[in-house]
C-alpha positions as a LaTeX table, in Angstrom:
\begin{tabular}{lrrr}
\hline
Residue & $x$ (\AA) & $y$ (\AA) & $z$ (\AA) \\
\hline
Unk1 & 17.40 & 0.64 & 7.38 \\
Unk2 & 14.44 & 3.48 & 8.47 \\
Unk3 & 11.13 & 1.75 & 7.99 \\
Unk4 & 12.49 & $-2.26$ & 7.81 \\
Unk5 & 11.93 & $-4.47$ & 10.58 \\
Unk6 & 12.92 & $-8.02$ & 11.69 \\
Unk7 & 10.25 & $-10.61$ & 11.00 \\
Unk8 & 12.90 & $-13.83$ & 11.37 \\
Unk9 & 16.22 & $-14.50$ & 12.79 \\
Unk10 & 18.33 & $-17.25$ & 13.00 \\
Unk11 & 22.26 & $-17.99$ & 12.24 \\
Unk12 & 21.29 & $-20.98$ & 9.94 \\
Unk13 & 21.18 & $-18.55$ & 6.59 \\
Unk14 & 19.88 & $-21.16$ & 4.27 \\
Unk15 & 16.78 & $-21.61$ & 6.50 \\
Unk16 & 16.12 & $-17.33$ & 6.55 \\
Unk17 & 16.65 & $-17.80$ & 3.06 \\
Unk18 & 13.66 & $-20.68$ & 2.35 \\
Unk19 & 10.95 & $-18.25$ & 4.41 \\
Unk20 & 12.17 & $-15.18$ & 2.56 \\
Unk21 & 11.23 & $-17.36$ & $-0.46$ \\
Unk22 & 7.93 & $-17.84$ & 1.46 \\
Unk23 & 7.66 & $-13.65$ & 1.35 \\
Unk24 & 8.31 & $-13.47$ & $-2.07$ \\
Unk25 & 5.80 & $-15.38$ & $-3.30$ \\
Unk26 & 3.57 & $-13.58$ & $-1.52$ \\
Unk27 & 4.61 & $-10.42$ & $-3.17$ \\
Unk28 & 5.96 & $-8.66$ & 0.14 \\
Unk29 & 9.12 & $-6.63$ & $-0.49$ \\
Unk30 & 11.94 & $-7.85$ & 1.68 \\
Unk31 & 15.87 & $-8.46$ & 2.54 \\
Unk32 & 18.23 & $-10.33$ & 4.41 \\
Unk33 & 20.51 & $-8.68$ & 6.57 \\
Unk34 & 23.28 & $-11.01$ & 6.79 \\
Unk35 & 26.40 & $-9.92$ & 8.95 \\
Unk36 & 27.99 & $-13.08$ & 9.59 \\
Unk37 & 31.71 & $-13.55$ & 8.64 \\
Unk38 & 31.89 & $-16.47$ & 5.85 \\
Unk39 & 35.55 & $-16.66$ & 7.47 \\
Unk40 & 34.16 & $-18.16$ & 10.53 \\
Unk41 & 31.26 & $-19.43$ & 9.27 \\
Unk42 & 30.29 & $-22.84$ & 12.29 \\
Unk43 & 32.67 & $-21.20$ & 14.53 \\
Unk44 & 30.44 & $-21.20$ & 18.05 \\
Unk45 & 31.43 & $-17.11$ & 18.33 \\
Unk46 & 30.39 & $-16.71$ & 15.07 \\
Unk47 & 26.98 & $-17.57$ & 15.39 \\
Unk48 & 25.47 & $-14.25$ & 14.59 \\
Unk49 & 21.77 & $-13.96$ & 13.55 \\
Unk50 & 20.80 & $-13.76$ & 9.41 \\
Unk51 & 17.94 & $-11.23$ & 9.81 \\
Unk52 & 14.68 & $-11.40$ & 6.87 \\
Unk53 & 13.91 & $-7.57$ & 7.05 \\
Unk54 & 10.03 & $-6.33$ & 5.93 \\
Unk55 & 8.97 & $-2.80$ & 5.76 \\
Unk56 & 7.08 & $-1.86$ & 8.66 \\
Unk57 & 3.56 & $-1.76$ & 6.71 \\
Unk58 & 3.75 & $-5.80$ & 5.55 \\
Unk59 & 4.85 & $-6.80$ & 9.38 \\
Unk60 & 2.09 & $-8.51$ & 10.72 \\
Unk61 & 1.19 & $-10.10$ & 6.94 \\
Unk62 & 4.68 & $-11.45$ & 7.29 \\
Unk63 & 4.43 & $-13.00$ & 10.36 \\
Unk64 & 1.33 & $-14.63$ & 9.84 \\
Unk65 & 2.79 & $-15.98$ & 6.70 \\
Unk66 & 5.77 & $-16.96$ & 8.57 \\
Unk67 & 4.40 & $-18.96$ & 11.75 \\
Unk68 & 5.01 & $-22.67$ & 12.25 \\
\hline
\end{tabular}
């Protein structure tokens, strides 16, 4: 994905989903990049991070949107 970037990780997906919610009301185009395996979904080996993507121009709008 040229020109996306990570603004949020984290294996929980429901929780990446909630701030990209955050993102879209804020009219900044974004996606999750999910490559966990719903197979093994709680499995400790499994635990691979759900990534909320931004294109590189709405970065550091994102983040700010995004602290805690």
């Amino acid at each position: 994905m040229d020109g996306w970037v990570s603004v949020y990780a984290d294996a929980f997906a429901p929780g990446v989903e909630m701030r990209k919610q955050i993102l879209v009301d804020a009219d900044i185009p974004c996606v999750i990049l999910n490559r966990q395996d719903s197979s093994y979904s709680g499995v400790g080996f499994a635990s691979i991070d759900v990534q909320l993507m931004v294109p590189k121009e709405f970065i550091e709008k994102a983040q700010s949107l995004l602290q805690l």
